[in-house]
KOLNU-617083 format. One record per residue: residue in one letter; x, y, z of N, C-alpha, C in turn. Coordinates in Angstrom, 1 decimal. Atoms other than C-alpha are relative to their C-alpha. Example, Ala and Ser with C-alpha at 12.3 -4.5 7.8 and 13.67 -1.06 7.14 Angstrom:
TORMI  vexdren    n_c1    n_c2    n_c3   ca_c1   ca_c2   ca_c3    c_c1    c_c2    c_c3
TORMI        A     0.9    -1.2     0.0    12.3    -4.5     7.8     0.9     1.2     0.0
TORMI        S    -0.9    -1.1     0.0    13.7    -1.1     7.1    -0.8     1.1     0.8
END
This chain:
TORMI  vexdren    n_c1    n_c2    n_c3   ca_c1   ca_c2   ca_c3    c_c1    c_c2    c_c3
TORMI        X     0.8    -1.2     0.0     0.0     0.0     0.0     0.9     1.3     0.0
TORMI        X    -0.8    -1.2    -0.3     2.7     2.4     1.0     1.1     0.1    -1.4
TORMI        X    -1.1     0.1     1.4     5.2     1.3    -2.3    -0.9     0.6    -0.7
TORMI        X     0.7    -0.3     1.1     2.1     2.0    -4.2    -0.1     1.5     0.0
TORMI        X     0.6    -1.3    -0.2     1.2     5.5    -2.8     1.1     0.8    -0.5
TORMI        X    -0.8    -0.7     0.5     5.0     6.7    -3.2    -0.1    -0.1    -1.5
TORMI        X     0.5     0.0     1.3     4.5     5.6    -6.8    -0.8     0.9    -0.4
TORMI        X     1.2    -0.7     1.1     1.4     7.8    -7.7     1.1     1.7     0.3
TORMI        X    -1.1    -1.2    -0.2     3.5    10.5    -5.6     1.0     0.4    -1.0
TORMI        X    -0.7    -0.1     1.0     6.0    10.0    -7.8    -0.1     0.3    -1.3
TORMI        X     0.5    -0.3     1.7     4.5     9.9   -10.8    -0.9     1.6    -0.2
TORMI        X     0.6    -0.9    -0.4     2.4    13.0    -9.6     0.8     0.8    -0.8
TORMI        X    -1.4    -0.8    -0.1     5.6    14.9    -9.3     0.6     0.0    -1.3
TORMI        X    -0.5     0.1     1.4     7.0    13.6   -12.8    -0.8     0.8    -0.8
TORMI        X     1.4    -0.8     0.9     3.6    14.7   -14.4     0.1     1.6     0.2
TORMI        X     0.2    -1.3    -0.6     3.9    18.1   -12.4     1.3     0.8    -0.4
TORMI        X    -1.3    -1.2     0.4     7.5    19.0   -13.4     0.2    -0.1    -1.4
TORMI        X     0.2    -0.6     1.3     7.1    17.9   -16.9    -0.6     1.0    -0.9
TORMI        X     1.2    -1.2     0.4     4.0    20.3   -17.8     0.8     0.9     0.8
TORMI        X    -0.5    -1.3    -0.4     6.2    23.0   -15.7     1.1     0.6    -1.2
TORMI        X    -1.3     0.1     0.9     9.2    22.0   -17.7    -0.7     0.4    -1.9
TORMI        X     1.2    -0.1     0.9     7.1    22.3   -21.0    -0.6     1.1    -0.3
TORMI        X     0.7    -1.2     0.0     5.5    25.3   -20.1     1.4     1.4     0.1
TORMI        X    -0.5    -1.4     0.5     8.6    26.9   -19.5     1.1     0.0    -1.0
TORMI        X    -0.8     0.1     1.1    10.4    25.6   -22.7    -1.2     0.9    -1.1
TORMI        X     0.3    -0.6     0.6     7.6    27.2   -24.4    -0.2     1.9     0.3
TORMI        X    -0.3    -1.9    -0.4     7.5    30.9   -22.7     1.1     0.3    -0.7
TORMI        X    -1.6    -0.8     0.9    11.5    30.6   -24.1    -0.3     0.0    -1.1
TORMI        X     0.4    -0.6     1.3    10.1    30.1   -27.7    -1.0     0.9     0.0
TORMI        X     1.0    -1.6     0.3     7.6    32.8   -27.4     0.7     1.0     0.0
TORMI        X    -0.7    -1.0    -0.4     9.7    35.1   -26.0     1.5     0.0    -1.4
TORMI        X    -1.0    -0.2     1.5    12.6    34.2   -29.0    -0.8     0.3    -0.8
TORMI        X     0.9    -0.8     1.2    10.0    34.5   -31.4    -0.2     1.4    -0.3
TORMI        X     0.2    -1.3    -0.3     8.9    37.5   -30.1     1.4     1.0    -0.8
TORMI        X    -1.2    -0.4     0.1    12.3    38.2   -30.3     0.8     1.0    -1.1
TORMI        X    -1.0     0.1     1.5    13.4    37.2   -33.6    -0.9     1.1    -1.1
TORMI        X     1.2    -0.7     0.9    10.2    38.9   -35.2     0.5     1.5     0.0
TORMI        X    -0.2    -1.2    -0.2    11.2    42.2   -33.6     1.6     0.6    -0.9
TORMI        X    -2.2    -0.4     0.1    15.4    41.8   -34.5    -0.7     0.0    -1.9
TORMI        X     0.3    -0.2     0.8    13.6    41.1   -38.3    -0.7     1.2    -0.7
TORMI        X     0.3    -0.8     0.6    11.7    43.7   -38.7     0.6     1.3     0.4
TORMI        X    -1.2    -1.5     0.3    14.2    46.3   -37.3     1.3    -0.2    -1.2
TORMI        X    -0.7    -0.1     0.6    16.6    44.7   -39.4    -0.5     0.4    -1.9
TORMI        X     1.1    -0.5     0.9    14.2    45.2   -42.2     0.1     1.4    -0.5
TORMI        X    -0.1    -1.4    -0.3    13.7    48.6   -41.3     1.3     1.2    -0.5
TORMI        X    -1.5    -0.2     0.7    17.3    49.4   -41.4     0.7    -0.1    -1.0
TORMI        X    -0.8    -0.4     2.0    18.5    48.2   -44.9    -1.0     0.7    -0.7
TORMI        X     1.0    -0.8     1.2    15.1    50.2   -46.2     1.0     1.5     0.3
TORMI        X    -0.7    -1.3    -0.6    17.1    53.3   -44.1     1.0    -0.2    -1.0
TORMI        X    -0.8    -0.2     0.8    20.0    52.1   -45.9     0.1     0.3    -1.1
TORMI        X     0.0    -0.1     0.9    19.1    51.8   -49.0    -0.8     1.5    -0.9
TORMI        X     0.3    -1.4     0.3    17.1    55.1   -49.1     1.1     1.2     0.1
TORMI        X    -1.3    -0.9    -0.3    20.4    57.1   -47.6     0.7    -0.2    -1.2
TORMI        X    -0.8    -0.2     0.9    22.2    55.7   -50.3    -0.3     0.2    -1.6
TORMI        X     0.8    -0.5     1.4    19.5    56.1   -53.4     0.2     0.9     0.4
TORMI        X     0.2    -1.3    -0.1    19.6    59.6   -52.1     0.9     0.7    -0.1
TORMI        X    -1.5    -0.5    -0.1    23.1    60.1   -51.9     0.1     0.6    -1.6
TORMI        X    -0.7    -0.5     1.1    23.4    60.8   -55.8    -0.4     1.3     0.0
TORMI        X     0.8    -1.4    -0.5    20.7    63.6   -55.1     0.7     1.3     0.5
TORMI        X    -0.8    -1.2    -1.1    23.0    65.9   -52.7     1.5     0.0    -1.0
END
């Protein structure tokens, strides 16, 4: 009775830290995504900056 109970305990506990573990391997891909989306569309942003500085350069 008692081998058995540490058992569910156990298994409890595996259940409880996987779904923790899980939950917070996905917050770290959100938060890269997030990330990476942001570092894309500044980098984005930037070669349009560049490329307008330097289309405009023949102008001046």
């Amino acid at each position: 009775m008692l081998r058995l109970r540490k058992l569910i305990t156990h298994h409890t506990a595996y259940t409880l830290g996987r779904r923790v573990f899980c939950c917070l391997i996905g917050m770290c891909r959100l938060i890269v995504q997030h990330f990476m989306v942001k570092l894309v569309i500044l980098f984005i942003s930037g070669y349009g900056v560049v490329i307008y500085v330097v289309g405009m350069c023949p102008f001046f």
